[in-house]
C-alpha positions as CSV (number, residue, x, y, z in Angstrom):
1,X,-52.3,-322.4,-66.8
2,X,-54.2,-324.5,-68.2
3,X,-55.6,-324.8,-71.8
4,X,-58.6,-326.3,-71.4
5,X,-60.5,-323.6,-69.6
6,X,-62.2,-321.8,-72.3
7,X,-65.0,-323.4,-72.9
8,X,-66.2,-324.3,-69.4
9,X,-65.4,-320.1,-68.8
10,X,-67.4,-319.3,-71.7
11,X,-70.8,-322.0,-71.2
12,X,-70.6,-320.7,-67.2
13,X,-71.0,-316.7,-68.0
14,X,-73.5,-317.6,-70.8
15,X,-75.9,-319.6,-68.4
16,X,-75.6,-317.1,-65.9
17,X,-76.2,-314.4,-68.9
18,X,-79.3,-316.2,-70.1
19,X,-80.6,-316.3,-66.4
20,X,-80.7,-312.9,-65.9
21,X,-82.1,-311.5,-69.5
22,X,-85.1,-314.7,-69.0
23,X,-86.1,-313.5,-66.0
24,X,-85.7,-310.1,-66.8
25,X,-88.1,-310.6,-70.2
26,X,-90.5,-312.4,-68.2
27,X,-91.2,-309.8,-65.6
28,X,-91.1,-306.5,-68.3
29,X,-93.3,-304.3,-66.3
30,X,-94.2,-302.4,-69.2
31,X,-95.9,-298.9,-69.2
32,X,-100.0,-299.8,-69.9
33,X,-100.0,-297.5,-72.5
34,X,-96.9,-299.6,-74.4
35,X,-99.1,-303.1,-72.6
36,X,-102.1,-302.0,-74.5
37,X,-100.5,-301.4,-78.4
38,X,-99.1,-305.3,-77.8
39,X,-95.6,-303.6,-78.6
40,X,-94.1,-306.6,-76.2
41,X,-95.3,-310.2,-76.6
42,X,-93.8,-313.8,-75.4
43,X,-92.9,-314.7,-78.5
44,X,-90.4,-312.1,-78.9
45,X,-89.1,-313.5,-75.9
46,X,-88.3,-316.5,-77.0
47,X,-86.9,-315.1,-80.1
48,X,-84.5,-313.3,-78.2
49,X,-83.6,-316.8,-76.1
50,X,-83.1,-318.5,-79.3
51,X,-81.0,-316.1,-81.3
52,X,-78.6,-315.7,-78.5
53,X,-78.6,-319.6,-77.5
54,X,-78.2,-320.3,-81.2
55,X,-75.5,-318.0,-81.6
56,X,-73.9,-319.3,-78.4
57,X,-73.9,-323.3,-79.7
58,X,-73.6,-322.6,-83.1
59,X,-71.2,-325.9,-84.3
60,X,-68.2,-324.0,-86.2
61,X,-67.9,-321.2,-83.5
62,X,-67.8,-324.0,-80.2
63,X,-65.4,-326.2,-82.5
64,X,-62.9,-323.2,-82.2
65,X,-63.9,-322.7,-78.8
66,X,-62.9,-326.3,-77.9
67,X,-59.7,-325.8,-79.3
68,X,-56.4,-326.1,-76.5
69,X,-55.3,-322.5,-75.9
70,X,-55.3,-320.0,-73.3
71,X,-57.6,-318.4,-72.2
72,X,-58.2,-314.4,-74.0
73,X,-57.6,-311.7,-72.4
74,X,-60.8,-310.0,-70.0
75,X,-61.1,-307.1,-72.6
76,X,-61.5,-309.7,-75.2
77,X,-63.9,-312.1,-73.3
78,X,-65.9,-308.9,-72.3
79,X,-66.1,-308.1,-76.2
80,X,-67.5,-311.9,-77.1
81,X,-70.4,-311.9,-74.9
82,X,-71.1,-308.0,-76.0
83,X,-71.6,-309.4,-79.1
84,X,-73.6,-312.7,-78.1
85,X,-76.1,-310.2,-76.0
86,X,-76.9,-308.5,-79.0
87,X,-77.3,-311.2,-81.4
88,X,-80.9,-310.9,-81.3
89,X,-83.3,-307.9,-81.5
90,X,-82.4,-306.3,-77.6
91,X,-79.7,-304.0,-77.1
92,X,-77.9,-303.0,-73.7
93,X,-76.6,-299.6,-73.2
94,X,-73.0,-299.7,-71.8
95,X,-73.8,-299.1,-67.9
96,X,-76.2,-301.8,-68.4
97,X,-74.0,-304.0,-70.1
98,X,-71.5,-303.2,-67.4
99,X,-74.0,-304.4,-64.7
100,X,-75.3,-307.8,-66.8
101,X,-71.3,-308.8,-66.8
102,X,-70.6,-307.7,-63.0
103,X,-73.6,-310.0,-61.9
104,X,-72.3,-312.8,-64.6
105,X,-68.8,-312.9,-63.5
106,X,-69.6,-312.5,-60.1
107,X,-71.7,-315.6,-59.5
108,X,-69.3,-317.8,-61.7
109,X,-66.7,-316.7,-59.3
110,X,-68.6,-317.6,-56.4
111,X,-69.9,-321.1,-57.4
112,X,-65.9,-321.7,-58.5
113,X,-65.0,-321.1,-55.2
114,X,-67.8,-323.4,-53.7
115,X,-66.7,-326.3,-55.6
116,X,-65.8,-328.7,-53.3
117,X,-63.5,-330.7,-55.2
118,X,-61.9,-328.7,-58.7
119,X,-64.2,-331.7,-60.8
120,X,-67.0,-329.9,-59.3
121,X,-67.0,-327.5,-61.4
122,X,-67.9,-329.8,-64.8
123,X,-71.5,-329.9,-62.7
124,X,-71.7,-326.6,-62.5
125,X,-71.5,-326.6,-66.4
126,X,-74.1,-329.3,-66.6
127,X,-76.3,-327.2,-64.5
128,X,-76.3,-324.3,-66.4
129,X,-76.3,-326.6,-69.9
130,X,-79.5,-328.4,-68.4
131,X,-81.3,-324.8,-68.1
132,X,-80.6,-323.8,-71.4
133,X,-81.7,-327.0,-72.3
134,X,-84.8,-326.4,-71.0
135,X,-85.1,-323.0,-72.7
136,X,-85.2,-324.3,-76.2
137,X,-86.6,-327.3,-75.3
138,X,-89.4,-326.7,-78.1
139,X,-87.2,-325.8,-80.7
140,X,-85.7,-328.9,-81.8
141,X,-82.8,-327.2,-84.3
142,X,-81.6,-325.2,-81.4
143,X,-81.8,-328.4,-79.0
144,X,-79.5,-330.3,-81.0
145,X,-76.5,-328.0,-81.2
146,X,-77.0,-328.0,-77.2
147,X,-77.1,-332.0,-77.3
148,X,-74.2,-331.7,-79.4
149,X,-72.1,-329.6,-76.8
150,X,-73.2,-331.8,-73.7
151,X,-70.8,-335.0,-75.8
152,X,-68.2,-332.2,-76.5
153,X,-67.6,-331.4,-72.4
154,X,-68.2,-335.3,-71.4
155,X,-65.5,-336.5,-74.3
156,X,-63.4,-333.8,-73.6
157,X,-63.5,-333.6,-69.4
158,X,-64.1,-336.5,-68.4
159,X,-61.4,-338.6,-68.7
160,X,-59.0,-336.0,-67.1
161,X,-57.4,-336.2,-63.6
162,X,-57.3,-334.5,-60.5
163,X,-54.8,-332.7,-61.2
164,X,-55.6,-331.5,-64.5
165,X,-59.1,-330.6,-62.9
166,X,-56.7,-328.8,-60.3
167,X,-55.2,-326.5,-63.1
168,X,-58.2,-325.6,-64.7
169,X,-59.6,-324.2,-61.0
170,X,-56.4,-322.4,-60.5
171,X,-56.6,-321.1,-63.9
172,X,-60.0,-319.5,-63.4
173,X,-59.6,-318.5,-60.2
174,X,-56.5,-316.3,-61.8
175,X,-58.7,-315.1,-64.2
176,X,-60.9,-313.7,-61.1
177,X,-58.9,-312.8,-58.4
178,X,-59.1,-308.8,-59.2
179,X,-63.0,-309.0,-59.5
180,X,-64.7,-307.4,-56.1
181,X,-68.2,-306.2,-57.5
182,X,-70.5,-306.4,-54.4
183,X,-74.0,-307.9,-55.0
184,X,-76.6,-307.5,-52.9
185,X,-77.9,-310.9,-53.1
186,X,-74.7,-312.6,-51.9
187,X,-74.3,-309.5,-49.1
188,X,-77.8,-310.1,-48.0
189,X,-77.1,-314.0,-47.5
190,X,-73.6,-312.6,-45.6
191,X,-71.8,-315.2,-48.1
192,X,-70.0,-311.8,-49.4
193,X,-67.9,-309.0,-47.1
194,X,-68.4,-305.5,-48.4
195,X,-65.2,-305.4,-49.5
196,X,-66.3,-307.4,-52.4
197,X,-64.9,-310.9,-51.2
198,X,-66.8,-314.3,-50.4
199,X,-66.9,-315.5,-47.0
200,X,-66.3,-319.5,-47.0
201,X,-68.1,-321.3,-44.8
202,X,-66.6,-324.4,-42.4
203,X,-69.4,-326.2,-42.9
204,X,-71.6,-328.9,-45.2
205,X,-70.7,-332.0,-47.0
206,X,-67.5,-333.0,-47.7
207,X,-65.9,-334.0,-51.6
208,X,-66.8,-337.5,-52.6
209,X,-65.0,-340.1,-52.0
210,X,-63.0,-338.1,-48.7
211,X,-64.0,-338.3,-45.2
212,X,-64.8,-336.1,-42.3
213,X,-62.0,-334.5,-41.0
214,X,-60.6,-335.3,-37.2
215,X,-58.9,-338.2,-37.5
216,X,-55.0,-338.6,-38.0
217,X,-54.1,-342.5,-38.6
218,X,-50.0,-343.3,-38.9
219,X,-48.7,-346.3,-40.6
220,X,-45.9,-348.4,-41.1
221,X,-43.6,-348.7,-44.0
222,X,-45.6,-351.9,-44.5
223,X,-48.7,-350.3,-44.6
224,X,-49.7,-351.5,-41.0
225,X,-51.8,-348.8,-39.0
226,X,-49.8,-348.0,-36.1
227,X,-52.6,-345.2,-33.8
228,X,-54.8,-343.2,-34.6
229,X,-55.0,-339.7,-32.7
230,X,-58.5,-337.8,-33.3
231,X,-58.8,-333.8,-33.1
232,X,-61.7,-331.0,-33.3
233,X,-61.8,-329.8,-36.8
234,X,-63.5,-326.7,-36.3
235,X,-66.3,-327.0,-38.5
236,X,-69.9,-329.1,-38.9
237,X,-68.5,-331.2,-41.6
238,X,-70.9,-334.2,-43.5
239,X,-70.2,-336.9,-45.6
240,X,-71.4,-336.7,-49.3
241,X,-74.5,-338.4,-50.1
242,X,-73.3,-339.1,-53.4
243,X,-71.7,-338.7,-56.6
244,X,-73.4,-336.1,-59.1
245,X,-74.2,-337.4,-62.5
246,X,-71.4,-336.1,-65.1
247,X,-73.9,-338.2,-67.9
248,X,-76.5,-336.4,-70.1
249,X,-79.2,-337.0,-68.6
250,X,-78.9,-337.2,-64.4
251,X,-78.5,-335.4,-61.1
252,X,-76.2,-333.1,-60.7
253,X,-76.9,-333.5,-57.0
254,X,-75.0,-329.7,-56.3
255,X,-77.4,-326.6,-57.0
256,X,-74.0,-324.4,-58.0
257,X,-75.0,-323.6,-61.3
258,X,-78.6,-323.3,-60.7
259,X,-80.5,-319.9,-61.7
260,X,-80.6,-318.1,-58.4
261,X,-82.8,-315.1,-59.6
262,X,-85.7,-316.9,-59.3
263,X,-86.4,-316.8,-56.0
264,X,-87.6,-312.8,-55.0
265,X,-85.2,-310.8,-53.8
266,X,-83.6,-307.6,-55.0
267,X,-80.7,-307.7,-56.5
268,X,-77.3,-304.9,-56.8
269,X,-74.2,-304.7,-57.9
270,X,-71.8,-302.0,-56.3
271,X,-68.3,-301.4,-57.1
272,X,-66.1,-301.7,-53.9
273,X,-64.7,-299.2,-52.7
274,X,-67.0,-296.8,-53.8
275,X,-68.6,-294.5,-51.2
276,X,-71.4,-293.4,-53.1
277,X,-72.5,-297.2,-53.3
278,X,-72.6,-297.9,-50.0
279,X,-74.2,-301.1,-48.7
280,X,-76.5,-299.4,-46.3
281,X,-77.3,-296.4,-49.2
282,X,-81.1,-296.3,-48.9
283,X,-83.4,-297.6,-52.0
284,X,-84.3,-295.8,-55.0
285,X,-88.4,-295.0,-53.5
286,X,-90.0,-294.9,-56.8
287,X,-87.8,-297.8,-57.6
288,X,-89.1,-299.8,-54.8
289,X,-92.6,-298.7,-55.7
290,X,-92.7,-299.5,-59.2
291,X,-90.2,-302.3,-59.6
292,X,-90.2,-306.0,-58.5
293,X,-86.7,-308.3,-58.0
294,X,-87.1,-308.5,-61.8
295,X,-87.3,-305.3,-63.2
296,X,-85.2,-304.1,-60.2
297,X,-82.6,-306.7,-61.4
298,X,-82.6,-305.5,-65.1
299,X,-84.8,-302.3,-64.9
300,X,-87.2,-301.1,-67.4
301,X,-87.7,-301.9,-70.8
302,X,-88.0,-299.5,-73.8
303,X,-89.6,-301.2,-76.7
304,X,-88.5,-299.3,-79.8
305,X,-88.9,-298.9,-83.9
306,X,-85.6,-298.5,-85.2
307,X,-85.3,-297.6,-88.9
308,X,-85.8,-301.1,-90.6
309,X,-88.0,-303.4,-90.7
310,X,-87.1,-305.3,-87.4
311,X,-88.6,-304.0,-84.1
312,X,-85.8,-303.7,-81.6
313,X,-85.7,-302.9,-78.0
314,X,-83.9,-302.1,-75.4
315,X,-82.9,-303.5,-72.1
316,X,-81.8,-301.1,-69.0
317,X,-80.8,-302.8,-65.8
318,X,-81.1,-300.0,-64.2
319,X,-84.5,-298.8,-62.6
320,X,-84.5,-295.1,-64.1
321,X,-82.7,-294.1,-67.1
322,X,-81.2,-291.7,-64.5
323,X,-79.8,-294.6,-62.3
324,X,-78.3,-296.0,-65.4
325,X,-76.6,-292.4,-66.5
326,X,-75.1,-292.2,-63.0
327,X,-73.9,-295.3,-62.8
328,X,-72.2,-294.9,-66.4
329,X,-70.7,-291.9,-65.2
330,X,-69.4,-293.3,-61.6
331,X,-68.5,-296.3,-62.8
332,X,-64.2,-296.5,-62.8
333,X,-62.4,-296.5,-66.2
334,X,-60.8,-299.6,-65.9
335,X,-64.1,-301.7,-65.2
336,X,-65.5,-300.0,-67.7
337,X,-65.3,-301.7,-72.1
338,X,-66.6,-299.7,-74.9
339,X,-70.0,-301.2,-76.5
340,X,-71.3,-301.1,-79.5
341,X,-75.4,-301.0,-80.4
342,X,-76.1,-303.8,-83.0
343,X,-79.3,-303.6,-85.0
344,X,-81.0,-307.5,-85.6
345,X,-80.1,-307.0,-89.4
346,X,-76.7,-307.5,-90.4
347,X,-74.3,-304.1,-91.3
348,X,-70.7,-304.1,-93.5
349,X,-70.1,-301.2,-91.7
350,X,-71.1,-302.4,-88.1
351,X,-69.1,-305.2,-88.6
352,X,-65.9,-303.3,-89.9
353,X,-66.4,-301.4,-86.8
354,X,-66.0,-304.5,-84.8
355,X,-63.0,-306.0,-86.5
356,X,-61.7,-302.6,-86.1
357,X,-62.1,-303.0,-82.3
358,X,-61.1,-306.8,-82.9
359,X,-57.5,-305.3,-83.3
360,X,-57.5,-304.0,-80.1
361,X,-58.5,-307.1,-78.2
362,X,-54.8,-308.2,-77.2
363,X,-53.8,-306.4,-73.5
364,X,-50.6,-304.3,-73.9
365,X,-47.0,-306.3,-74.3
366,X,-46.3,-309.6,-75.9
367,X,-48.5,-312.1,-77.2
368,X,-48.0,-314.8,-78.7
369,X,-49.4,-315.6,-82.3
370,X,-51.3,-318.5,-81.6
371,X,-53.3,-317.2,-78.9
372,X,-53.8,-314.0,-81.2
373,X,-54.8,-315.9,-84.1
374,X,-57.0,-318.1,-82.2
375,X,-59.2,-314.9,-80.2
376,X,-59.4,-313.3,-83.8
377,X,-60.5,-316.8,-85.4
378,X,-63.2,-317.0,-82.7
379,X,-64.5,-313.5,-82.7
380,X,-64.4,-313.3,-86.6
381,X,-66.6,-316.2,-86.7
382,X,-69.2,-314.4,-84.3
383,X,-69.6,-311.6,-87.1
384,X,-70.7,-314.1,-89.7
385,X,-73.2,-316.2,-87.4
């Protein structure tokens, strides 16, 4: 496996993280009674953008990120962006924290396996960097800790080979291979079976720099063609137009990476294999009524006073508090990760909680101490951001 797979893991679920809670902010559909006391404004959406993204680049926490190691365990990468999605004001209940990582993972998986050469996937990264970008692009502060981790991925992928680009594909394509969670989006565009698995299509351009397939050329020791025998490939191949840009500043030319939710479409998740999620299972009606792709995506928002001096809020992904109960309670044990509520101000005992938990990151069996040491390193460094 390879040890250079962290980071582009970690940048790839945070874009697609940032995504959904944007959209989700910008299309509250609050109550007009909660609309008319101004309890919800844009600037507090933006605050919530910038407290997670700053959290997310902060300089000491992405220097241990950038570290060679392995990558952590999915109890322990479930815990970090827990804790990233409530470094602001908002808190997720579990079911809707459940749903938020289902839709994250999910679509990572998906663009992974669309890659059409394991490089690809570097692109990817710069497409979800270059939308984060462009979500603190009036904050300077906060835009310089993302320019800072655009030099980090070019210095630190691009000089690798295909091979090494090979490994780091494999290695999160291990990290995926149990992960089924049907989406609605991707069942609608028949790209996913309802078993939970993609459908890959024999089709579109092929990797730079290869060509078309349905040609087999022989040659000699000496490197003299000898014939060439041509055959149907099977598919409606292309030639690449052209290279994307793995610079700062440039095209990316592939759209894997891109924020998908904002085009308007309802979007699910379902566990497979569950029969009271079926894909045909017809909509929630008030649901439909009330909700648009947004707030059917994320749900509705509660806006809250907890007991401080911060307002906090909460975010439901669900459209009903009772859709969100249910799915807490259907949802199988083993997809399911304790979560914690974090208030905006900081808490010695909230945070012993944590690094109580912290201890129980490591899966059953052996570990070995420098992967150990590095999760708790990483995660320890989150509590003090």
């Amino acid at each position: 496996m390879s040890t250079r797979t962290l980071p582009l893991l970690f940048i790839n679920l945070g874009g697609e993280m940032l995504y959904i809670l944007d959209q989700r902010l910008r299309a509250q559909n609050i109550p007009a009674d909660k609309a008319k006391k101004a309890t919800w404004i844009e600037e507090d959406r933006k605050r919530v953008m910038n407290d997670i993204i700053t959290t997310m680049f902060n300089k000491k926490f992405l220097e241990e990120l950038f570290k060679p190691q392995e990558l952590y365990s999915k109890k322990a990468l479930r815990t970090v962006f827990d804790r990233l999605a409530h470094a602001s004001i908002m808190r997720l209940n579990q079911a809707s924290m459940d749903k938020l990582y289902d839709l994250m993972t999910m679509a990572f998986k998906y663009q992974v396996l669309l890659c059409s050469r394991p490089k690809d996937i570097v692109l990817v990264s710069f497409n979800h960097m270059d939308a984060i970008k462009d979500f603190v692009k009036d904050t300077p502060s906060i835009l310089s800790q993302v320019d800072e981790t655009y030099q980090q991925l070019i210095e630190m992928y691009t000089p690798l080979c295909n091979g090494e680009f090979q490994l780091i594909r494999q290695t999160l394509l291990i990290f995926f291979q149990d992960m089924h969670i049907r989406v609605s989006i991707f069942l609608k565009d028949k790209v996913q079976n309802s078993n939970g698995r993609f459908v890959l299509l024999t089709s579109g351009p092929v990797p730079h720099g290869t060509q078309v397939p349905g040609l087999i050329r022989t040659f000699s020791c000496t490197g003299e063609e000898l014939n060439r025998l041509q055959f149907i490939n099977g598919g409606d191949y292309t030639l690449a137009l052209r290279e994307g840009s793995f610079d700062i500043f440039g095209d990316r030319v592939t759209k894997l990476g891109t924020n998908m939710y904002s085009i308007s479409r309802p979007v699910e998740t379902h566990i497979s294999g569950t029969s009271k999620n079926s894909v045909n299972a017809a909509p929630n009606p008030l649901a439909k009524e009330e909700l648009n792709l947004l707030a059917r995506l994320m749900g509705g928002l509660d806006v809250e006073k907890p007991g401080n001096t911060e307002s906090g809020f909460r975010v439901n992904l669900f459209a009903t508090d009772e859709e969100e109960e249910e799915a807490f309670l259907s949802r199988p044990d083993e997809l399911s990760y304790g979560v914690i509520n974090i208030q905006a101000t900081k808490d010695r005992q909230t945070n012993a909680e944590l690094a109580k938990i912290m201890g129980e990151f490591t899966e059953s069996g052996p570990q070995s101490p420098s992967s150990g040491s590095k999760g708790d390193d990483l995660l320890a460094m989150m509590d003090g951001l």
